[in-house]
N, CA, C and O atoms as a GROMACS GRO file, in nm:
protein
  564
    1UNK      N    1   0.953  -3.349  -0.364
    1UNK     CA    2   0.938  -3.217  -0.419
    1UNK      C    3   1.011  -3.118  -0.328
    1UNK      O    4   0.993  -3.116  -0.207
    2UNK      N    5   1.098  -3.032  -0.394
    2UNK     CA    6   1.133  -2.923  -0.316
    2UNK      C    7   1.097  -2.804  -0.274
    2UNK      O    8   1.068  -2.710  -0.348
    3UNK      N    9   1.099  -2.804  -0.137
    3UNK     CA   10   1.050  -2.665  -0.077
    3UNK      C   11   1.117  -2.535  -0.089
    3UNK      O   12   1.217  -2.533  -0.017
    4UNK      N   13   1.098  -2.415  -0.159
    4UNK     CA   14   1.120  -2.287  -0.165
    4UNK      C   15   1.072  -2.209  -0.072
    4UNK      O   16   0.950  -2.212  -0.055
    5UNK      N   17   1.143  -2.133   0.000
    5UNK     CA   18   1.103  -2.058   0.070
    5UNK      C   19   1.174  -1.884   0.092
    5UNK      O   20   1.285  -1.845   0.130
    6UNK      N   21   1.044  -1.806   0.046
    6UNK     CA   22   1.058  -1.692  -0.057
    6UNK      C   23   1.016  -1.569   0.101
    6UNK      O   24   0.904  -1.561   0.150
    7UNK      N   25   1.145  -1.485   0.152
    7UNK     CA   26   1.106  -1.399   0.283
    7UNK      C   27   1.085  -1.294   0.147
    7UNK      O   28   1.112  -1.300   0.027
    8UNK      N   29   1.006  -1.172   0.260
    8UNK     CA   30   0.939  -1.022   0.173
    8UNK      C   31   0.912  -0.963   0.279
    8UNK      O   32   0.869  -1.011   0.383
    9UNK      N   33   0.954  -0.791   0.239
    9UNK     CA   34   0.953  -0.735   0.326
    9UNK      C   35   1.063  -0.631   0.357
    9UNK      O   36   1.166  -0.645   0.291
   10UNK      N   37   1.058  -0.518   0.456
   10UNK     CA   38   1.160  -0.434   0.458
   10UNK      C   39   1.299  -0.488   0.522
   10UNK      O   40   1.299  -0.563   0.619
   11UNK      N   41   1.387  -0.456   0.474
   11UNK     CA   42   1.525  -0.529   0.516
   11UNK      C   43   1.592  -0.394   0.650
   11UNK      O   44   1.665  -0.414   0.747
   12UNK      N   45   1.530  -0.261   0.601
   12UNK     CA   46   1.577  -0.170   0.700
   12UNK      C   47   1.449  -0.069   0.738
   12UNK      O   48   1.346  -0.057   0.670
   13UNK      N   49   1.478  -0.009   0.846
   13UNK     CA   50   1.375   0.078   0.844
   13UNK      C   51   1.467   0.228   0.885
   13UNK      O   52   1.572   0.238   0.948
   14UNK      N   53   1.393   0.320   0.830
   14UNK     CA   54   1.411   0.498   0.786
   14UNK      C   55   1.364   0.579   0.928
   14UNK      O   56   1.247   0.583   0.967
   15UNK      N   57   1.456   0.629   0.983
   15UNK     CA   58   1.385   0.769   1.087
   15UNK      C   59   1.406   0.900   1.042
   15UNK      O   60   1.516   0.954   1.044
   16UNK      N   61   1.308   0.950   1.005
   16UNK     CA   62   1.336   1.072   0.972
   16UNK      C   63   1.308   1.178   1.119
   16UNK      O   64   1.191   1.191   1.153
   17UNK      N   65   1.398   1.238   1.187
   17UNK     CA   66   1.365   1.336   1.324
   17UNK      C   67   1.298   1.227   1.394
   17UNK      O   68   1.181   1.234   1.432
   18UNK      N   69   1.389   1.109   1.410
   18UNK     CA   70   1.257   0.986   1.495
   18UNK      C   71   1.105   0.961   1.517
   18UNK      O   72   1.021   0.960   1.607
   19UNK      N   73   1.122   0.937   1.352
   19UNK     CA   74   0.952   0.930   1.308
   19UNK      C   75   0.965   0.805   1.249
   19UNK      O   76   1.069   0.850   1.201
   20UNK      N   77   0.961   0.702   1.210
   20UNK     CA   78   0.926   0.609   1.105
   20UNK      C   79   0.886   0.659   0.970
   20UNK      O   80   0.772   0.692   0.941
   21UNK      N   81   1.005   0.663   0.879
   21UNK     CA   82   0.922   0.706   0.741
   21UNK      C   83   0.894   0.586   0.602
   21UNK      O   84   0.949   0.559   0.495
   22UNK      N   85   0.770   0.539   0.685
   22UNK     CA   86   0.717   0.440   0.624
   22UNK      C   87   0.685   0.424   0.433
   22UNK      O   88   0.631   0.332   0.371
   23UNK      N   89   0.739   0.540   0.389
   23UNK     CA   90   0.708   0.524   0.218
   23UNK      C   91   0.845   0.521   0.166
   23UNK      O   92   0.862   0.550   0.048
   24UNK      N   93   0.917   0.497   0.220
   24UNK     CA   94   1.137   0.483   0.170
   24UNK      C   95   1.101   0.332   0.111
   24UNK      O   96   1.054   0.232   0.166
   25UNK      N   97   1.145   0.360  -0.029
   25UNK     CA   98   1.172   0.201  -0.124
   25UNK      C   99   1.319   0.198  -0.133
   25UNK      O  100   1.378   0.105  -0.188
   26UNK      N  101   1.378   0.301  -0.079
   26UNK     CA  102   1.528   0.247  -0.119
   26UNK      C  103   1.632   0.323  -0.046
   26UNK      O  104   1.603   0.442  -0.056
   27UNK      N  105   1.762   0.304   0.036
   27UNK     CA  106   1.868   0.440   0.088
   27UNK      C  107   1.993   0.397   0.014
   27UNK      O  108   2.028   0.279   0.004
   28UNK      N  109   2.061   0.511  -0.042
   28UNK     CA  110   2.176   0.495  -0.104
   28UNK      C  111   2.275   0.625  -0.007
   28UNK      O  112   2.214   0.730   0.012
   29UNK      N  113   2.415   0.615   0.050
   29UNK     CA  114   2.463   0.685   0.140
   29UNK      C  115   2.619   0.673   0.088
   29UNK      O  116   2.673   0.562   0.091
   30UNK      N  117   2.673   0.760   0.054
   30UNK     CA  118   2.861   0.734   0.035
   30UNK      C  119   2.924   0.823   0.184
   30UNK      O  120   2.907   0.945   0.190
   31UNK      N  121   2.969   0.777   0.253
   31UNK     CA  122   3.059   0.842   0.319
   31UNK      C  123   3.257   0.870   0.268
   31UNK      O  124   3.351   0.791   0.271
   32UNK      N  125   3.252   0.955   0.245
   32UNK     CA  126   3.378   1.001   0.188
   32UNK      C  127   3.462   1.080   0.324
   32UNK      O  128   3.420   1.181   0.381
   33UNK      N  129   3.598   1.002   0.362
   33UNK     CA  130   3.652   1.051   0.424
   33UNK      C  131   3.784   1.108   0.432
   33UNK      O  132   3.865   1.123   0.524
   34UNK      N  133   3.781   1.147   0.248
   34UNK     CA  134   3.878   1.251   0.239
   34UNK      C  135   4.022   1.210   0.267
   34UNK      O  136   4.104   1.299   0.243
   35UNK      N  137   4.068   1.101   0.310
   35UNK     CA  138   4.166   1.091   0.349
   35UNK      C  139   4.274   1.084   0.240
   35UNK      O  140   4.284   0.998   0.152
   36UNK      N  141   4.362   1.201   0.264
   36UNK     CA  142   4.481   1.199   0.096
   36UNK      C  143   4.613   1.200   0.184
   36UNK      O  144   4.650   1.262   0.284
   37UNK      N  145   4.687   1.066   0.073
   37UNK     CA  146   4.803   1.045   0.104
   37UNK      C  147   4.938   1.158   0.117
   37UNK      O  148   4.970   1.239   0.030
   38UNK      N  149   4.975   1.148   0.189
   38UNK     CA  150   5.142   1.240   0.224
   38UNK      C  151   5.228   1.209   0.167
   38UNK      O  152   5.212   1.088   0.181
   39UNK      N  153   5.321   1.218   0.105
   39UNK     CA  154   5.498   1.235   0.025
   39UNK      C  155   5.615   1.286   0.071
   39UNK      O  156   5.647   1.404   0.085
   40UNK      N  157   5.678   1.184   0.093
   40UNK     CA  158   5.819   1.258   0.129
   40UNK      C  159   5.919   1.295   0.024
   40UNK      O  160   5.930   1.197  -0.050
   41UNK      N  161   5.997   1.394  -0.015
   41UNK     CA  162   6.054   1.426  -0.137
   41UNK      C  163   6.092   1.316  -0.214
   41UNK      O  164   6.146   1.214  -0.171
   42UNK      N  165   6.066   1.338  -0.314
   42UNK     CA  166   6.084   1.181  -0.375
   42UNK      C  167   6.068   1.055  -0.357
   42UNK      O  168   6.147   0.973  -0.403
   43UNK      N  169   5.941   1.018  -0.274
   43UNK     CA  170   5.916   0.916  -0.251
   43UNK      C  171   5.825   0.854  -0.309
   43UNK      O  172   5.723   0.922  -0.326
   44UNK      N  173   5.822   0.733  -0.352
   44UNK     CA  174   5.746   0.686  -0.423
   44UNK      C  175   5.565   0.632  -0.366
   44UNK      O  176   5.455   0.631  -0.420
   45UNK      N  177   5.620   0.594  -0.231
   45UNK     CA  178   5.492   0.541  -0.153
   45UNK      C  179   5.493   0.666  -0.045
   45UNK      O  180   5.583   0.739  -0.004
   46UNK      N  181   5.362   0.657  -0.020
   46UNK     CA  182   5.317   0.802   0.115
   46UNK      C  183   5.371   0.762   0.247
   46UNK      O  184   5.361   0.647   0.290
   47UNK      N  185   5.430   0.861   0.311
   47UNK     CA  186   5.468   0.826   0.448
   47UNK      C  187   5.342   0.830   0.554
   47UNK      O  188   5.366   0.797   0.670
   48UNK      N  189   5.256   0.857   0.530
   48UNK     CA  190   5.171   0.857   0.597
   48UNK      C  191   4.977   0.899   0.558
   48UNK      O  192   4.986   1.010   0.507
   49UNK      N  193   4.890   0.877   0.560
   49UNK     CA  194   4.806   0.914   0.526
   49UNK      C  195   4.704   1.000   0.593
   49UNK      O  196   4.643   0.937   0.680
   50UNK      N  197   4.665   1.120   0.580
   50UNK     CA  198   4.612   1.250   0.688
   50UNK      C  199   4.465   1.245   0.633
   50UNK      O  200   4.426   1.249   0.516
   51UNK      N  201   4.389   1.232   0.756
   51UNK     CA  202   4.220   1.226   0.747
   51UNK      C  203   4.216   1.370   0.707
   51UNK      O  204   4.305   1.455   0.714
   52UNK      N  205   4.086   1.381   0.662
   52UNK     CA  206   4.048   1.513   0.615
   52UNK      C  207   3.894   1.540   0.666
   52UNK      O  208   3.855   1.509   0.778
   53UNK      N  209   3.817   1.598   0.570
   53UNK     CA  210   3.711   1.645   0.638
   53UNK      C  211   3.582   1.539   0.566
   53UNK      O  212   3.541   1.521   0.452
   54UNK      N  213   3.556   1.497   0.673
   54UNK     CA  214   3.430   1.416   0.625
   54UNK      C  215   3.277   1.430   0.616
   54UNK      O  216   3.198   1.473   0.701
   55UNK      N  217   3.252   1.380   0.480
   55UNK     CA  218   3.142   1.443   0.350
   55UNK      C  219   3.044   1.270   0.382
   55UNK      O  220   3.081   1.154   0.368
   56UNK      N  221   2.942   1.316   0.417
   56UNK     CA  222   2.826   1.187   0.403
   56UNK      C  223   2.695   1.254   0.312
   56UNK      O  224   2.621   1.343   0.352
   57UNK      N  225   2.689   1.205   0.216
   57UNK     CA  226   2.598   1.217   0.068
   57UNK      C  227   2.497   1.119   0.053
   57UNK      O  228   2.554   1.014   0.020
   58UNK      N  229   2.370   1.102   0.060
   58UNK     CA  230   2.285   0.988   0.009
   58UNK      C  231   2.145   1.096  -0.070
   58UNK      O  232   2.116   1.212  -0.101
   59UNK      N  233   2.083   0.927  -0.068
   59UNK     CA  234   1.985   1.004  -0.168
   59UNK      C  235   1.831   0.870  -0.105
   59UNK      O  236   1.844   0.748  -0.113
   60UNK      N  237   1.731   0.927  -0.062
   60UNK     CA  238   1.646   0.834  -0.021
   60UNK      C  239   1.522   0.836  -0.145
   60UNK      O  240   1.487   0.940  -0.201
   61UNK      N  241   1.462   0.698  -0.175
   61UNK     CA  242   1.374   0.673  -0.288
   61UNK      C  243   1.219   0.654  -0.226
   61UNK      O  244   1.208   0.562  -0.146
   62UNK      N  245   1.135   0.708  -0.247
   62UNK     CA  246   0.984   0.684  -0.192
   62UNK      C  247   0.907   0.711  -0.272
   62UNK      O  248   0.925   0.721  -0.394
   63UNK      N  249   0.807   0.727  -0.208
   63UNK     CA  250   0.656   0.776  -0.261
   63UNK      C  251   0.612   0.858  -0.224
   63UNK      O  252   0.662   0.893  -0.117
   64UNK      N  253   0.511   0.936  -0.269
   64UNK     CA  254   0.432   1.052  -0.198
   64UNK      C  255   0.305   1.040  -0.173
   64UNK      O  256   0.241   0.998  -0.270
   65UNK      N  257   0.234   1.065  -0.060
   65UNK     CA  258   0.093   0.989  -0.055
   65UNK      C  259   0.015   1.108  -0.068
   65UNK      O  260   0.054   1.224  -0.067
   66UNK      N  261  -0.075   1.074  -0.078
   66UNK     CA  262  -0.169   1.239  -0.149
   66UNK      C  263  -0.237   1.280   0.044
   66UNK      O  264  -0.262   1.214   0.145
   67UNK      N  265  -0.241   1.404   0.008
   67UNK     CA  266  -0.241   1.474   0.131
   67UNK      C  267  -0.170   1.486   0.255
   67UNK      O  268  -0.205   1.506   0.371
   68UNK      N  269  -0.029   1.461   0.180
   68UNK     CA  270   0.096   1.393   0.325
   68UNK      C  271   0.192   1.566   0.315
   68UNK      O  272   0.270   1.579   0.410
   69UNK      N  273   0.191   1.683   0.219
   69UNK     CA  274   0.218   1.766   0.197
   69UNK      C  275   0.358   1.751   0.189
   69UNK      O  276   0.429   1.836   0.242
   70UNK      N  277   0.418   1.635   0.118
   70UNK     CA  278   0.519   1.635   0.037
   70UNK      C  279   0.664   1.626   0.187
   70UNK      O  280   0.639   1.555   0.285
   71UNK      N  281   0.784   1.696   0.182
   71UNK     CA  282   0.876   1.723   0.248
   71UNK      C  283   0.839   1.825   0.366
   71UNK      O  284   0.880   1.821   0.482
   72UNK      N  285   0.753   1.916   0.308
   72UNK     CA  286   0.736   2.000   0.387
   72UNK      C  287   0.649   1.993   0.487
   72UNK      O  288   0.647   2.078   0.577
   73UNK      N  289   0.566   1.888   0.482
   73UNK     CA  290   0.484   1.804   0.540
   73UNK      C  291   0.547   1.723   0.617
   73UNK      O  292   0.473   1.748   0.712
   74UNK      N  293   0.613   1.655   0.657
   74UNK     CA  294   0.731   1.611   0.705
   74UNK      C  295   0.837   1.688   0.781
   74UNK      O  296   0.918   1.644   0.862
   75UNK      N  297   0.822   1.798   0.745
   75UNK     CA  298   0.916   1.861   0.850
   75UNK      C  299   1.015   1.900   0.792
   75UNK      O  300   1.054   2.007   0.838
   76UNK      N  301   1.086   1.853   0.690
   76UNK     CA  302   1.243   1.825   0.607
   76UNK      C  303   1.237   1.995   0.535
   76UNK      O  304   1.314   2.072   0.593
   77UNK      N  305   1.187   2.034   0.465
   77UNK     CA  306   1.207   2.166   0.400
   77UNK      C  307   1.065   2.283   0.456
   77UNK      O  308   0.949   2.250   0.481
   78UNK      N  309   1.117   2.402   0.462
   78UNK     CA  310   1.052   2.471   0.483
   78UNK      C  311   0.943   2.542   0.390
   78UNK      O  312   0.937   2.524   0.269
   79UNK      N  313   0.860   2.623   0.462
   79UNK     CA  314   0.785   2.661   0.318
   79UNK      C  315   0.906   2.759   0.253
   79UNK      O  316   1.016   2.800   0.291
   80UNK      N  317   0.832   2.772   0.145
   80UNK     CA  318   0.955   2.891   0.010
   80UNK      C  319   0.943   3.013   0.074
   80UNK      O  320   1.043   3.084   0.078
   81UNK      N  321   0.774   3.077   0.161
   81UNK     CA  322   0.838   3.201   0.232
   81UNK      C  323   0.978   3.202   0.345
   81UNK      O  324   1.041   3.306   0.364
   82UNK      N  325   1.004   3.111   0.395
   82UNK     CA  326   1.076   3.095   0.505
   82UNK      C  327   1.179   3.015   0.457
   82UNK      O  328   1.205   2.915   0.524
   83UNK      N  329   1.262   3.042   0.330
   83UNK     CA  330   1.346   2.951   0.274
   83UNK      C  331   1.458   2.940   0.333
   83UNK      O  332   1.504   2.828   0.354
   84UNK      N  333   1.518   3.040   0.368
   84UNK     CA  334   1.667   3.066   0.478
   84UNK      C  335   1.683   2.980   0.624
   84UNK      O  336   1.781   2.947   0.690
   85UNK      N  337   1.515   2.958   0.645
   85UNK     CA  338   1.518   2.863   0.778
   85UNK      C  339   1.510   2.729   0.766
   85UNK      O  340   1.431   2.670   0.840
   86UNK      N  341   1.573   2.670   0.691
   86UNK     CA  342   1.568   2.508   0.641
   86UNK      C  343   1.616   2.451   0.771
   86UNK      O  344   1.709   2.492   0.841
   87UNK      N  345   1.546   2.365   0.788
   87UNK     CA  346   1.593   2.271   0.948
   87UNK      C  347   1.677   2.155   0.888
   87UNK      O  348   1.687   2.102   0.777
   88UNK      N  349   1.740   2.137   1.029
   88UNK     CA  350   1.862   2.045   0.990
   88UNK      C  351   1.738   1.934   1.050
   88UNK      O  352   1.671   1.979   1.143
   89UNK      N  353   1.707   1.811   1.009
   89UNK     CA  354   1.705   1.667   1.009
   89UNK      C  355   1.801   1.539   1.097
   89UNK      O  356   1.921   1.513   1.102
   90UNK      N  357   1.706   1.494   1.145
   90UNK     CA  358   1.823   1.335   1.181
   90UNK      C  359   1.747   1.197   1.081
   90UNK      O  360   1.638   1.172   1.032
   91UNK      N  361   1.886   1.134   1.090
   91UNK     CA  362   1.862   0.983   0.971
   91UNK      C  363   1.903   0.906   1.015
   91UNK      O  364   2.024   0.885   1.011
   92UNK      N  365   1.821   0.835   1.072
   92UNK     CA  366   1.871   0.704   1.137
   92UNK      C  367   1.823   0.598   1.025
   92UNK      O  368   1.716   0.623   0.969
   93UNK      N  369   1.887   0.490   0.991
   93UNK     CA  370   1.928   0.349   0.938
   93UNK      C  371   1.903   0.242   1.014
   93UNK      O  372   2.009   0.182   1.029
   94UNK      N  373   1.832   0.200   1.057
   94UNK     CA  374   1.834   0.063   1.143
   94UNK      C  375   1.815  -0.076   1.092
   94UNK      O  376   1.726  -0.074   1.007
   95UNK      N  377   1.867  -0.202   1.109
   95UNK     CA  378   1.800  -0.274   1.060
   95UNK      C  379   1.667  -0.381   1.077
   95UNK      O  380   1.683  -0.425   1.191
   96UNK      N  381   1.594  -0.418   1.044
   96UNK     CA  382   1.451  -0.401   1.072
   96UNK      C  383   1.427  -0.534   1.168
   96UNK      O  384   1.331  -0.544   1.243
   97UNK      N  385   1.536  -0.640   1.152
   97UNK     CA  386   1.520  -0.748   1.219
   97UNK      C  387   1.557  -0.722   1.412
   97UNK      O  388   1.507  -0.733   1.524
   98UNK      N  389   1.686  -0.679   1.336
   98UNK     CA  390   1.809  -0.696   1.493
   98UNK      C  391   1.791  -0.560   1.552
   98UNK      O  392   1.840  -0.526   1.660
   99UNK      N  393   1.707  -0.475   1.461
   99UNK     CA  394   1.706  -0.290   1.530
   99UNK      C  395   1.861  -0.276   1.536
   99UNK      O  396   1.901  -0.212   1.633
  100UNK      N  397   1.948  -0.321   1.460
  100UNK     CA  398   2.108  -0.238   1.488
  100UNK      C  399   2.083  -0.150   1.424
  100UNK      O  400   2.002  -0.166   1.333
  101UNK      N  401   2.148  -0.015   1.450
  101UNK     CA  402   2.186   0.095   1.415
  101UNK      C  403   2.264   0.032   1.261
  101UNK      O  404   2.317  -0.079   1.263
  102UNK      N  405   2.262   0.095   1.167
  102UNK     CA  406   2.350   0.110   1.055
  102UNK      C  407   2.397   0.207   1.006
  102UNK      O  408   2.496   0.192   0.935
  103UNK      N  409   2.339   0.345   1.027
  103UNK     CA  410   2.371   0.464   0.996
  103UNK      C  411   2.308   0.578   1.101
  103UNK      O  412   2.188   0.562   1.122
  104UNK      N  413   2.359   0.670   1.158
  104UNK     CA  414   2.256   0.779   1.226
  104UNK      C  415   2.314   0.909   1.192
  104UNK      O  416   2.419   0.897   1.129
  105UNK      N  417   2.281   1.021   1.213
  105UNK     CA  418   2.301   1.132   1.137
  105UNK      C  419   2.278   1.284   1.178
  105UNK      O  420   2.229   1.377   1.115
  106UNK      N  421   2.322   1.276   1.286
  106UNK     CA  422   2.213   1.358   1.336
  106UNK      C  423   2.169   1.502   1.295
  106UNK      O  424   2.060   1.550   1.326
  107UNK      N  425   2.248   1.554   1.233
  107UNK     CA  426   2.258   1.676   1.149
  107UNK      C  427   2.282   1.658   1.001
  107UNK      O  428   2.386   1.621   0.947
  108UNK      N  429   2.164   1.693   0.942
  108UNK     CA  430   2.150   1.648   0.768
  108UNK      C  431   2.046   1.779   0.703
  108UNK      O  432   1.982   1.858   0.773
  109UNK      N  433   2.049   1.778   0.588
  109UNK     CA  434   1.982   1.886   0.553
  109UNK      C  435   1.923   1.793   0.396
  109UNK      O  436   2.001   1.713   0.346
  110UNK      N  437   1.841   1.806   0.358
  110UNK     CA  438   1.769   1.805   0.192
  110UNK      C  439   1.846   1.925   0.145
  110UNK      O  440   1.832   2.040   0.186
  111UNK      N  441   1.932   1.880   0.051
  111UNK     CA  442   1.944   1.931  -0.061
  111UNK      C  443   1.887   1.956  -0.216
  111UNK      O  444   1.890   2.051  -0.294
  112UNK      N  445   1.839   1.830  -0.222
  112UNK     CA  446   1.743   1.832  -0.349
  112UNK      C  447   1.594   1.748  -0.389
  112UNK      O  448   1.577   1.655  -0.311
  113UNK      N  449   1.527   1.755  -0.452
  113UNK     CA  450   1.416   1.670  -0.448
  113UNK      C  451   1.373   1.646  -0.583
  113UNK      O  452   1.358   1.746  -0.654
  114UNK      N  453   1.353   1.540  -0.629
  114UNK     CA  454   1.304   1.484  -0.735
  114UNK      C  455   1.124   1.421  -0.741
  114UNK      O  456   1.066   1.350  -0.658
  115UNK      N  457   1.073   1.476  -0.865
  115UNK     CA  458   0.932   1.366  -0.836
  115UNK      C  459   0.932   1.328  -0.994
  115UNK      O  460   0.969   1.386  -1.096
  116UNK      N  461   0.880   1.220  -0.969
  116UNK     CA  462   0.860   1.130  -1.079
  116UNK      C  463   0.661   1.085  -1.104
  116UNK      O  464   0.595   1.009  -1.033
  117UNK      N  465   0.626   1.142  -1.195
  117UNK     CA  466   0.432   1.085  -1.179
  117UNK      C  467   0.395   1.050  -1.314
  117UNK      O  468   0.398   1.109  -1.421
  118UNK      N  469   0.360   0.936  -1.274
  118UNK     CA  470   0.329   0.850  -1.444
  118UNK      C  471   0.169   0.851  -1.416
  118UNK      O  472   0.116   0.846  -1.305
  119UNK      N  473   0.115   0.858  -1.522
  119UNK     CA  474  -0.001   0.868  -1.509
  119UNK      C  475  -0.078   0.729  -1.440
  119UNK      O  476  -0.179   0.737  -1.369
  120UNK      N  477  -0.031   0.641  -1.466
  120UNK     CA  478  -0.144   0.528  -1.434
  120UNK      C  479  -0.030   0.457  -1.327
  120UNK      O  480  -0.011   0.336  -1.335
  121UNK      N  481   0.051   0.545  -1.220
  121UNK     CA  482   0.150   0.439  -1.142
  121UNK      C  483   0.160   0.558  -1.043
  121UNK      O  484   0.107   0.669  -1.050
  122UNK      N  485   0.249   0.501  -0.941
  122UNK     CA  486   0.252   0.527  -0.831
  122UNK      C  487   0.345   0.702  -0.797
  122UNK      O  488   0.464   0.680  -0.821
  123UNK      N  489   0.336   0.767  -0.777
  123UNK     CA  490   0.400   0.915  -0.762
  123UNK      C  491   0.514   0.877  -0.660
  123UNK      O  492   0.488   0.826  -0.551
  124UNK      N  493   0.650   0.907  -0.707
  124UNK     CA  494   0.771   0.862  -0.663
  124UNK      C  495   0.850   1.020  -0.623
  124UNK      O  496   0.861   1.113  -0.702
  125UNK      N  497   0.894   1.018  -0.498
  125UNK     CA  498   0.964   1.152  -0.455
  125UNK      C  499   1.066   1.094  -0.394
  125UNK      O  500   1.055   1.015  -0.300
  126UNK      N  501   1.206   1.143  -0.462
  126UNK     CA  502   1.307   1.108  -0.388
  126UNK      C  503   1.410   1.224  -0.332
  126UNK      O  504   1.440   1.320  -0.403
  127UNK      N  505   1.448   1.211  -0.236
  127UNK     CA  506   1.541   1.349  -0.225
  127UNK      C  507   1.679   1.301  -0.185
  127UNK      O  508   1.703   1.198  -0.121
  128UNK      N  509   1.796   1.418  -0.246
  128UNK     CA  510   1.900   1.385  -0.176
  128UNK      C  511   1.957   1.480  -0.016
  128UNK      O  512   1.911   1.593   0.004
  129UNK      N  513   2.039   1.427   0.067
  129UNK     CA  514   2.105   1.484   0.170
  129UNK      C  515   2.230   1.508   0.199
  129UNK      O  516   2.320   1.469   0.125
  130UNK      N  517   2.255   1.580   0.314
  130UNK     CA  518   2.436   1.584   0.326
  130UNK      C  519   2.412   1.588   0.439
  130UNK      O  520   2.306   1.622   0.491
  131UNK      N  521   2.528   1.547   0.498
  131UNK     CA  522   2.492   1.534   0.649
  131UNK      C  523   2.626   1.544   0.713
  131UNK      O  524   2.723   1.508   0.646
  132UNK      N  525   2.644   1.590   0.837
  132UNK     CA  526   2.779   1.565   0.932
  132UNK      C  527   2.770   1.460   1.012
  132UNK      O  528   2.666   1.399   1.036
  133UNK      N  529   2.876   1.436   1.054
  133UNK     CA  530   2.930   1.370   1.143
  133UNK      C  531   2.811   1.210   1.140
  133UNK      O  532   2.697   1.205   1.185
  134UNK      N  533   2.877   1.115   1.083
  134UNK     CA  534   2.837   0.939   1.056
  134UNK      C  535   2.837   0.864   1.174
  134UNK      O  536   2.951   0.866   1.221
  135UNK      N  537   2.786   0.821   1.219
  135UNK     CA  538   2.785   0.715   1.340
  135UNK      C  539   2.700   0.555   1.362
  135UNK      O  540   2.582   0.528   1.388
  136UNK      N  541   2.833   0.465   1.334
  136UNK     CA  542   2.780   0.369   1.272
  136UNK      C  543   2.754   0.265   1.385
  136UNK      O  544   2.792   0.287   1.500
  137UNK      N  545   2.710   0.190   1.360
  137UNK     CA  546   2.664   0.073   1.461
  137UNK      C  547   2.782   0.079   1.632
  137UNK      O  548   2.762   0.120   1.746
  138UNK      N  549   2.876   0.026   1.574
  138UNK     CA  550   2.952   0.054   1.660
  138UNK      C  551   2.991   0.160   1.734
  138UNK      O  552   3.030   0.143   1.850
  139UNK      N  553   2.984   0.328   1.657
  139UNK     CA  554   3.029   0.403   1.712
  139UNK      C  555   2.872   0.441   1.810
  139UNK      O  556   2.887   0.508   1.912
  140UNK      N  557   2.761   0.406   1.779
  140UNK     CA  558   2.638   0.371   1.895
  140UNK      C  559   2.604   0.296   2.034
  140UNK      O  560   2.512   0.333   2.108
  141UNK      N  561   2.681   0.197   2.057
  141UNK     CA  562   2.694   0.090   2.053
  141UNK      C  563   2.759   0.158   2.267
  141UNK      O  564   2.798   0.076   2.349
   0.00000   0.00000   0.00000
């Protein structure tokens, strides 16, 4: 008879301002680095290709636990009286086995927030970010 053997469990773990943010079901992150090709008069292929300004975009998937006071509870957005003072955030990516770095962030902001509440299921808050300057395993390292 053959043995199956079925691992479970987090594959990465979330720092939000080096906290553990233990309710993340999911990170989605594009780093776009802008880089657009150069032309020499009439040339068909670019003589060269010029970095530009680099854009890091994700969007993190969770839950909300009742009495955790949402983002703002967390630190990530301010109250609505004090809306102009939104704190910038760090996002670290690690992975949960080897602790490598996969993403860190150190300057990020919430841009948007989504909630999702079904009546008989779990209350889902996801928000998106933007962030400067990417630093990946290696550039940690």
């Amino acid at each position: 008879m053959a043995q199956s053997l079925v691992m479970a469990g987090a594959h990465i773990n979330l720092y939000i301002n080096n906290v553990l943010y233990k309710i993340v079901q999911s990170v989605s992150f594009t780093v776009d680095y802008a880089e657009t090709p150069i032309y020499g008069i009439d040339a068909s292929y670019p003589q060269e290709i010029a970095p530009g300004k680099i854009m890091v975009t994700g969007n993190v998937s969770g839950m909300r636990i009742k009495q955790s006071g949402g983002l703002q509870g967390s630190n990530m957005r301010p109250l609505f009286s004090d809306f102009a003072a939104s704190p910038y955030i760090s996002i670290r990516i690690t992975d949960a086995q080897s602790k490598e770095d996969i993403l860190y962030i150190p300057n990020a902001k919430v841009t948007r927030e989504s909630h999702t509440i079904g009546t008989k299921a779990t209350y889902k808050l996801n928000f998106d970010f933007i962030g400067q300057i990417p630093y990946f395993a290696l550039d940690r390292s």
